[in-house]
N, C-alpha and C positions, 0 to 999 in steps of 0.2 A: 148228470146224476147229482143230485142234491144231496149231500149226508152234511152232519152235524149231529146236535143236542134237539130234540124237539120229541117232549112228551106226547103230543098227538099221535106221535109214528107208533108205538108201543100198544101193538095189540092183543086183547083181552079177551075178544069173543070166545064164542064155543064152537062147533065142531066144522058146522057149515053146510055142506050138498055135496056128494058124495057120488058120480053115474057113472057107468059101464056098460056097455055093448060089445056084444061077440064082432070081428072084423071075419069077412071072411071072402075067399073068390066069388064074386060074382054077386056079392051081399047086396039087397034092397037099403033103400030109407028107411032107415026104421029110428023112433025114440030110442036115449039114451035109456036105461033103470036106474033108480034112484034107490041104494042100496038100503035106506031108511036114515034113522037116525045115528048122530056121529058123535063120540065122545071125543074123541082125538085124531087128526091125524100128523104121522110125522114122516115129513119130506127129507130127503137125506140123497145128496151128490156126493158119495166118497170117491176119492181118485186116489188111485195105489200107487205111491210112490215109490220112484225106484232112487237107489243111492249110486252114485258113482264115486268108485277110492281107485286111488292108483295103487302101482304096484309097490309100493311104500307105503302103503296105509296115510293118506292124505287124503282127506273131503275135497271131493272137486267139484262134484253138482247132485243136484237133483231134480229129477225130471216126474211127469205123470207117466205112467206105466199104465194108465187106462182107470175109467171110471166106470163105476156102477150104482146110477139113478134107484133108487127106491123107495118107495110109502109102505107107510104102514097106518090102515086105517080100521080104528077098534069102534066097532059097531054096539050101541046099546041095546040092538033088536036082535032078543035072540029063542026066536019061535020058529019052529018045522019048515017056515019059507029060505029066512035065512041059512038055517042049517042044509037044506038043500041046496041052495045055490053055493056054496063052499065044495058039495060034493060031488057037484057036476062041472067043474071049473078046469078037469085036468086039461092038459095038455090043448087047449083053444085061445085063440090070442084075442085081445080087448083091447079094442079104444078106451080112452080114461078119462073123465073130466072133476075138476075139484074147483070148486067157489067158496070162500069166505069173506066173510064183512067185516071191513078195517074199522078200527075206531079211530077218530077223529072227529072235527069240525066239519068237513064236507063226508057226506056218504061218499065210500071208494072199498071195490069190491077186487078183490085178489082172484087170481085164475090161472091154474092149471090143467094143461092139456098135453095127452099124452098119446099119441098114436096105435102106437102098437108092444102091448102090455101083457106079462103073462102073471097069474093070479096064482101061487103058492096053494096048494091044498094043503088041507091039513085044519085040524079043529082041536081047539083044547077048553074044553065046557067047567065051570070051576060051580060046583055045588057045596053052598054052605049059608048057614045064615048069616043074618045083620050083610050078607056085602052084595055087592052092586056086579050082577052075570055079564060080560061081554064076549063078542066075537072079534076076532082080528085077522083082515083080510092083509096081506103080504104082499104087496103088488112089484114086480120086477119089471123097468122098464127097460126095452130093448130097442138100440139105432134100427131107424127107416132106415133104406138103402136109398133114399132121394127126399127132394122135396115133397111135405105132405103140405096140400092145397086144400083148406075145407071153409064152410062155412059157418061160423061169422070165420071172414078172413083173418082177424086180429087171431086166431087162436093155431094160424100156417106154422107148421112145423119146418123151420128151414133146414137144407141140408148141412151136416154137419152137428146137428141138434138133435136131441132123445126126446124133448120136452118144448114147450113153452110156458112160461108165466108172464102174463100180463093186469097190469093195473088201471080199472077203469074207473071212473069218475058217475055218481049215480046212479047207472045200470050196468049192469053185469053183459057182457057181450053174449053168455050162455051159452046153452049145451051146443055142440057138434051136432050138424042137421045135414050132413054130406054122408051120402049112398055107402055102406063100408064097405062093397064091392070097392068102390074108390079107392079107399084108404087102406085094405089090401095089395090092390095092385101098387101104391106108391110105399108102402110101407117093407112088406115081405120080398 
């Protein structure tokens, strides 16, 4: 891992690509959806920490108590297709894929992939003038119970992982093109 000072690292872009697919027993190949266009999204790994004190009130440690993976990605498209797809989301689980473009000197594309994901319903439409309408899709990512194996390989979800992120070098390794019957059975 290379860390230091290096202005290049310092990304700028905008939203990126955005796709989801229903995962389901026995699922076909099918294309990711490309939810539309992206104002933001924000990636968040919090892990709940727990405290340990003795029986004399002394800090003795702290440990993770568990984590919970989340995005949250606020859509600038927000016409009768969108707003359907928010309302038919209950309770069905989703593969997840998210790509943005790093700034720098050489083109390098960031990627996240997420197996097996449930999508928050829920809509909150803001009407007013002069300002800018969004949707915000809520995405809760939930452990495979094993290795997820898909293709392009670079985006295998290993066990013990919710996610992958990886960083490629002038082409994006791109969406998930593995059967979600697959990704069912290795995920649920």
């Amino acid at each position: 891992m290379a860390l230091g000072r290096n202005r290049t690292r310092i990304n700028i872009k905008g939203g990126g690509l955005f796709k989801i697919e229903q995962i389901a027993s026995g699922g076909a190949l099918t294309s990711m959806r490309d939810v539309g266009f992206i104002k933001s999204v924000d990636f968040e790994d919090a892990h709940n920490m727990v405290e340990s004190v003795s029986a004399d009130g002394k800090f003795l440690n702290i440990q993770s108590g568990g984590n919970k993976p989340t995005m949250t990605v606020v859509l600038l498209q927000t016409t009768a297709d969108e707003i359907g797809l928010l309302a038919n989301l209950q309770n069905l689980l989703w593969h997840c894929y998210y790509q943005v473009l790093l700034d720098g000197p050489v083109v390098t594309y960031q990627e996240i992939y997420a197996p097996c994901c449930r999508i928050t319903q829920g809509l909150t439409l803001k009407y007013a003038s002069a300002t800018e309408r969004t949707l915000e899709l809520k995405v809760s990512i939930l452990w495979p119970k094993a290795t997820v194996t898909v293709t392009p390989a670079g985006l295998s979800v290993p066990f013990g992982s919710s996610y992958t992120v990886v960083e490629t070098a002038t082409t994006p390794l791109g969406e998930v093109t593995t059967a979600t019957g697959t990704i069912y059975t290795a995920a649920v």
